[in-house]
C-alpha atoms as an extended CHARMM CRD file, in Angstrom:
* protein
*
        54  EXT
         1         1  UNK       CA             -8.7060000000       48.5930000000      -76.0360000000  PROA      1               0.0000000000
         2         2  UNK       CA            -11.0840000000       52.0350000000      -76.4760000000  PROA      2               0.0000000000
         3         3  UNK       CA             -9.4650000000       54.2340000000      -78.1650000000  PROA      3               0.0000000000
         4         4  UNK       CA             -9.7860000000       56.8120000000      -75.8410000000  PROA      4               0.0000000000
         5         5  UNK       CA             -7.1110000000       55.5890000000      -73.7160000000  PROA      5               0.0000000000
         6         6  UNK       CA             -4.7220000000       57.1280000000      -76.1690000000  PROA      6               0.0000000000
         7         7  UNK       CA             -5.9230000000       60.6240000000      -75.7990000000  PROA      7               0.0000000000
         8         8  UNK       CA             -7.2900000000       61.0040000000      -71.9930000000  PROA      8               0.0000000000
         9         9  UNK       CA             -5.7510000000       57.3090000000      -70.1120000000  PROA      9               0.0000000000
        10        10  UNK       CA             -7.1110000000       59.1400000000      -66.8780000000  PROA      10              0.0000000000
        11        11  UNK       CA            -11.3060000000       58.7980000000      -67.7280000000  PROA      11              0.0000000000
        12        12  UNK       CA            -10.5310000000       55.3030000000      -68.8090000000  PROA      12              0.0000000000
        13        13  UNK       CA             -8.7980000000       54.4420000000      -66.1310000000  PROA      13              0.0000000000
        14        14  UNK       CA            -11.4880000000       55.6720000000      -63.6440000000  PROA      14              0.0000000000
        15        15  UNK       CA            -14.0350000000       53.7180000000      -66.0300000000  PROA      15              0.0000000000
        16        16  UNK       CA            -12.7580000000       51.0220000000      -65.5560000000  PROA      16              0.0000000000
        17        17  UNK       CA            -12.3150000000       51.2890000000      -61.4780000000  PROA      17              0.0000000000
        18        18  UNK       CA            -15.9190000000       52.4010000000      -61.3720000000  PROA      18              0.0000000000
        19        19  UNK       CA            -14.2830000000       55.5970000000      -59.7240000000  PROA      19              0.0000000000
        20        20  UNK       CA            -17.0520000000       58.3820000000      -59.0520000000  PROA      20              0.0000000000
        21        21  UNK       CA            -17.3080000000       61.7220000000      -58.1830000000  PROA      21              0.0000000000
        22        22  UNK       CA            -14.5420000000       64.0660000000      -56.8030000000  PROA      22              0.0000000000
        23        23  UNK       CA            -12.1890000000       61.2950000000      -56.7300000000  PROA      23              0.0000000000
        24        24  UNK       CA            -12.9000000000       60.3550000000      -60.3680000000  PROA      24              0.0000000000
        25        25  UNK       CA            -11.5640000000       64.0360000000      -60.9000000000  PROA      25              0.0000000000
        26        26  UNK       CA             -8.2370000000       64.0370000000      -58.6350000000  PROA      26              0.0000000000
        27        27  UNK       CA             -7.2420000000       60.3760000000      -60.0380000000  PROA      27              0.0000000000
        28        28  UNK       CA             -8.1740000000       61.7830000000      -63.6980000000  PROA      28              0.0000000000
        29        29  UNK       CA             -6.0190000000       64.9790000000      -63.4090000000  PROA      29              0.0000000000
        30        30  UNK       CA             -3.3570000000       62.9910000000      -61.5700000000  PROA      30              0.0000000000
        31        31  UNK       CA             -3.2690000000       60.2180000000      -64.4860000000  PROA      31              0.0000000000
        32        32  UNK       CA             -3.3110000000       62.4110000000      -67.6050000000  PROA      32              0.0000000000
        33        33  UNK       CA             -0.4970000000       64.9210000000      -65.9730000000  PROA      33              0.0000000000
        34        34  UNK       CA              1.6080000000       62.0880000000      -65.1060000000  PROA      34              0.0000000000
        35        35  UNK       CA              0.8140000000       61.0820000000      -69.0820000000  PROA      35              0.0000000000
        36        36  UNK       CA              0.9100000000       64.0520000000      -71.0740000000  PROA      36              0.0000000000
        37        37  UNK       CA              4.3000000000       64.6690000000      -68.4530000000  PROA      37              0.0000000000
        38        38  UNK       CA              5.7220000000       61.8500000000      -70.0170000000  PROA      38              0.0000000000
        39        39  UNK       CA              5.0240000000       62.2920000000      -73.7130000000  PROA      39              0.0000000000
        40        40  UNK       CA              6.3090000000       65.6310000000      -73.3400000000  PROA      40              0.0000000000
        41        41  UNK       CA              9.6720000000       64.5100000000      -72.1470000000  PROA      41              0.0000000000
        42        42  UNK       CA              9.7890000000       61.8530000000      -74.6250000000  PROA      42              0.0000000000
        43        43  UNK       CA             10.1210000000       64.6000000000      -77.0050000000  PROA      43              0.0000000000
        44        44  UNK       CA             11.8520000000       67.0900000000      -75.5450000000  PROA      44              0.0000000000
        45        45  UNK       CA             14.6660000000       64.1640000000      -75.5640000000  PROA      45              0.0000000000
        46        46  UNK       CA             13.7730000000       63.0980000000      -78.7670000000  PROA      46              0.0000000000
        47        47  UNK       CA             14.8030000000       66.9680000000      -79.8370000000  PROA      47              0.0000000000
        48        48  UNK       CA             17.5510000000       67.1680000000      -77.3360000000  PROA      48              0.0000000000
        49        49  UNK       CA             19.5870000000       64.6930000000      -78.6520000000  PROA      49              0.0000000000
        50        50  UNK       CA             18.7500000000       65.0940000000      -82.3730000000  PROA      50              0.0000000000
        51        51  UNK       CA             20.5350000000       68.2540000000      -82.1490000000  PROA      51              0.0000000000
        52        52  UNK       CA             23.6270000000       67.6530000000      -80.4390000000  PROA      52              0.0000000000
        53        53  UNK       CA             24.9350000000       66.2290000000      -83.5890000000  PROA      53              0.0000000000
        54        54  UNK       CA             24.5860000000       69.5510000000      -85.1090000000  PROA      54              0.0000000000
């Protein structure tokens, strides 16, 4: 596993699809927003519900 897949999955992806060009950019954006989307909610709900308790 690179490394690199933990930081931007979307080049790595594309990498490994042999994906040129403008549709190694629309996959690449697509990929890391729907990644970086999910991290962030993880924590948002990670926050949320550590202070409900409070």
């Amino acid at each position: 596993m690179k490394a690199e897949l933990l930081y931007n999955p979307g080049n790595t992806v594309c990498d490994y699809l042999k994906i040129k060009n403008d549709h190694k950019f629309i996959l690449r954006l697509f990929i890391n927003l729907v990644y970086y989307g999910h991290v962030i909610g993880a924590v948002v709900l990670l926050v949320v519900r550590s202070n409900i308790n409070l």
